[in-house]
C-alpha positions in Angstrom: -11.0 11.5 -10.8 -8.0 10.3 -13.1 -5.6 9.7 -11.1 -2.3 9.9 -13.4 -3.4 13.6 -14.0 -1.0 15.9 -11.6 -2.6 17.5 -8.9 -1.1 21.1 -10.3 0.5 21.8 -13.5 4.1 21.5 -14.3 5.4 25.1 -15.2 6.6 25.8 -18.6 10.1 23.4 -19.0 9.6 20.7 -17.1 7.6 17.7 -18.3 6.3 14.2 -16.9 6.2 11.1 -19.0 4.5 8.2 -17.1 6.3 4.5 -18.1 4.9 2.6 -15.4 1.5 4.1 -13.9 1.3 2.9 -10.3 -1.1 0.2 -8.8 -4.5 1.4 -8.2 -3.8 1.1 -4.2 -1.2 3.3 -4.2 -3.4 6.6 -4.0 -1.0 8.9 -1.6 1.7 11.4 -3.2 4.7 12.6 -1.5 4.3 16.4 -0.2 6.7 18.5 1.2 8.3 17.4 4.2 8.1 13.9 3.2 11.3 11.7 3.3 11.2 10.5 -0.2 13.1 7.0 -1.8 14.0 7.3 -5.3 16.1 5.4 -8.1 17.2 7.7 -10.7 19.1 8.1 -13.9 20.7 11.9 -15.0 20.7 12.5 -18.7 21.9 15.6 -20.5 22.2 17.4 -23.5 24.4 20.2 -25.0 23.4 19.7 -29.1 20.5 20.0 -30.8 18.7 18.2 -31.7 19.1 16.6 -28.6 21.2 13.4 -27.6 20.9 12.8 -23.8 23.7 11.3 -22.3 23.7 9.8 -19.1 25.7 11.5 -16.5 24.9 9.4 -13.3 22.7 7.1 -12.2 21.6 5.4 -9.0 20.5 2.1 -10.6 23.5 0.7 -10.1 24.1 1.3 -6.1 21.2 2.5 -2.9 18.7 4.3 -4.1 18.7 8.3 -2.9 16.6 9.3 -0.1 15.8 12.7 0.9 13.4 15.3 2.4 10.9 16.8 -0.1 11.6 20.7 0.0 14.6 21.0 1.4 16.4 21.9 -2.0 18.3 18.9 -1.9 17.6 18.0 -5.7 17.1 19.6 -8.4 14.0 22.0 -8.7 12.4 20.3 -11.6 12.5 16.8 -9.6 10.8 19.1 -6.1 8.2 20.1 -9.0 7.7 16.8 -10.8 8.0 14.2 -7.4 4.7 15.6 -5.3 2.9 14.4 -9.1 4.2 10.6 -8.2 2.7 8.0 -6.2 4.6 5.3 -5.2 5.5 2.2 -7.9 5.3 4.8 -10.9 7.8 5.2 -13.0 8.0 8.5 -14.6 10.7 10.2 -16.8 11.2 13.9 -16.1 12.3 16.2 -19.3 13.4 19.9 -18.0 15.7 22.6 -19.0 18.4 23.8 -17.9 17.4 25.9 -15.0 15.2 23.2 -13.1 18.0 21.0 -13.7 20.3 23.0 -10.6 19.8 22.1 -7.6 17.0 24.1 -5.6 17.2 27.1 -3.7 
């Protein structure tokens, strides 16, 4: 079983680059429901080809913690989280429409 695989595919426009797999321990991924604790950096793009800028990031200050399925972030990060397990560090690439916020 190779765990870096996601459990379920990513739909068409949102894609998972791994940069930091996550130690062989840490087995369990986040499901929804789950309070969740993540760092992240916003990027975006309005040429092409593109040149991402960063927007916001929470590196700087408390990482963002929030519930899993509650629409709370954007719907490619509800997608691409449940594929995590905790210590991995992933970089999520979607279009525009999984970029806004979740229903």
């Amino acid at each position: 079983d190779d765990l870096s695989e996601p459990e379920f595919p990513l739909p068409d426009g949102v894609s998972k680059e791994i940069l930091t797999e996550a130690g062989t321990s840490q087995w369990l991924k986040p499901k929804v429901g789950d309070e969740v604790t993540i760092h992240y950096v916003a990027k975006h793009s309005v040429s092409t080809p593109p040149e991402f800028r960063e927007f916001y990031s929470s590196r700087s200050g408390e990482p963002f913690c929030f519930t899993l399925g509650k629409g709370q972030v954007a719907k490619g990060l509800e997608l691409g989280i449940p594929t995590m397990r905790r210590g991995e560090l992933a970089q999520f690439t979607m279009r525009g429409d999984f970029g806004a916020m979740a229903p």
